[in-house]
N, C-alpha and C positions, 0 to 999 in steps of 0.2 A: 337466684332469680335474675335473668336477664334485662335490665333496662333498655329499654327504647326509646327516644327521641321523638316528643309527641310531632313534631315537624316531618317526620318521615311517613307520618300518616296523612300531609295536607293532602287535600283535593284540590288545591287553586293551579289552574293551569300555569305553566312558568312563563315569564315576559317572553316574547320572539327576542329569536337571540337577536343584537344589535352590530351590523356587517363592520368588518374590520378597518379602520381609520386611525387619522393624526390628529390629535387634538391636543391643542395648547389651554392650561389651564392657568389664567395670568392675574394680577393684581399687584398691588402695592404690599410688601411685606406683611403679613400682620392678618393680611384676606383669607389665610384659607387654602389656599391655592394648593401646598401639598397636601395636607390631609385631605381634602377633595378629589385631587389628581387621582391619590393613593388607592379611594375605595368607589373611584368609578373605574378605575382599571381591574382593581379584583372583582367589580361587578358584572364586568363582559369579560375577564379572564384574558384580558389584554397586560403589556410590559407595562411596567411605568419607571419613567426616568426622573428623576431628584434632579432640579435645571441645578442645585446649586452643590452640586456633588462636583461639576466642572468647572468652577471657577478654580484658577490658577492660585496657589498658594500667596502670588502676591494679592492677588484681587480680594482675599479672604485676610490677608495681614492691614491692608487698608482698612477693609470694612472695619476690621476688628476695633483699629484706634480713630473708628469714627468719622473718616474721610468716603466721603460718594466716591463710587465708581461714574466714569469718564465716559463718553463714547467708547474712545480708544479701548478701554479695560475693556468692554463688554465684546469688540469686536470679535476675540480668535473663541470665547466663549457661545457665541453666538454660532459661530461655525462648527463648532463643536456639537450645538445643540441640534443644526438642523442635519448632521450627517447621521446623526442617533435618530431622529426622528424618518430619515430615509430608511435606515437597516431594519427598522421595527414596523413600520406603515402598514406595511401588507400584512401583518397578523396583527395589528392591532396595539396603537401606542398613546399612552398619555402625560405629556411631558409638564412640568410644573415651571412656570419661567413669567419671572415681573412681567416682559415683553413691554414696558413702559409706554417706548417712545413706537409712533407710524413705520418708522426706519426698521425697529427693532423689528416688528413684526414682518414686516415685507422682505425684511432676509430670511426671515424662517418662511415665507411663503415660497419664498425662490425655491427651497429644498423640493417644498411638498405641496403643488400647487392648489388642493383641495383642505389646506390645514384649516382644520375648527379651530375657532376661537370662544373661550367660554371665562368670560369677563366678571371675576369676582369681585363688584366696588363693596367697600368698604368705610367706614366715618374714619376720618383722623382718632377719636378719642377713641375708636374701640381696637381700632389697630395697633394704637399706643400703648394702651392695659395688654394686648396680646403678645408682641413681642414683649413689654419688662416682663412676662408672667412666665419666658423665656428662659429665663437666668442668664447668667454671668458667663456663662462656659458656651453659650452660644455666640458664633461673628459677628450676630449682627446685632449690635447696640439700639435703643430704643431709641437714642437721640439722634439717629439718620432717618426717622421717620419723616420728619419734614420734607428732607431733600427727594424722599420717594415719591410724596404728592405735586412737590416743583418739577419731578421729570415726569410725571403723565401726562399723555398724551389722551387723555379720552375718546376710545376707538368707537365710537357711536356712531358714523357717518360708515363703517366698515359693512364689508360685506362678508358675511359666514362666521357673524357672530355670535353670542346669545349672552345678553347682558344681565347678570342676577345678583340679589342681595346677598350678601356675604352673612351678612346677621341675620336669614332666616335659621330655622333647623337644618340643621345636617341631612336630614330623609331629604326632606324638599326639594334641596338643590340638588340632592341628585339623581330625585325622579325625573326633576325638570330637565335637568341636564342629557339626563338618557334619553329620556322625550323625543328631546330635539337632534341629537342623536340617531335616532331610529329612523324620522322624517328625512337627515342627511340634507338641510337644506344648502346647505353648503358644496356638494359637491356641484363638478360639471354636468350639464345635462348631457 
């Protein structure tokens, strides 16, 4: 007997698909930021880029022994990030990236000038249980969490953003997320 997938029988009509963009999924370590990136890009069948796939093997031997990255470190990273987000745009990209400081963001906007912003804040203490809950074999140490809330920049005054709880449910964020998405308030008129 053949099994079937009671899901192939829904009748719910499917969300409009949501038009192809750049979106940055940012926060302080610990937020969220890729697993959210990850399965809002498979939600609209968009690329999604891992920001920390690009850091330089020095940038990642820093982290490792515990030392913040610099402006400097972050700079050919950065460039890195927003040339990935130029090749992917037009079908559809969601890139995972701290994006900390105003600076930060405003070179990725150079790339793509209608880039979403989707601001995962998070508490110090739950960000803190999230990366050690990390392990050992991961760069980045639990005790550079601090240094990650001393370089935010909290992009609240920004335009084309959409600022949400890190600590809701997972669905939430990224209905909301899609949502806002869909309305594109961010782009140009």
């Amino acid at each position: 007997m053949q099994k079937i997938a009671l899901s192939s029988f829904s009748t719910a009509p499917e969300p409009p698909a949501c038009p192809p963009q750049a979106v940055v999924v940012m926060g302080v370590s610990g937020s969220g930021k890729s697993t959210v990136g990850d399965m809002l890009a498979q939600r609209h069948r968009w690329v999604f880029v891992e920001g920390d796939a690009f850091h330089s093997e020095q940038n990642h031997a820093k982290m490792r022994t515990g030392i913040p990255l610099d402006d400097e470190d972050r700079h050919a990273w950065l460039e890195a990030l927003g040339q990935e987000l130029v090749r992917h745009a037009a079908d559809g990209v969601v890139l995972s990236c701290s994006a900390l400081k105003r600076a930060y963001r405003q070179r990725l906007r150079a790339h793509v000038p209608d880039l979403a912003f989707i601001w995962l804040e998070v508490g110090r203490d739950a960000a803190q249980q999230r990366v050690a809950g990390r392990g050992a074999s991961h760069f980045f140490p639990a005790t550079l969490i601090d240094s990650q809330f001393a370089a935010l920049e909290p992009p609240l005054d920004e335009a084309g953003l959409l600022h949400l709880d890190s600590e809701q449910a997972l669905d939430q964020i990224l209905d909301s997320a899609s949502d806002w998405l869909q309305r594109r308030p961010h782009a140009s008129r």
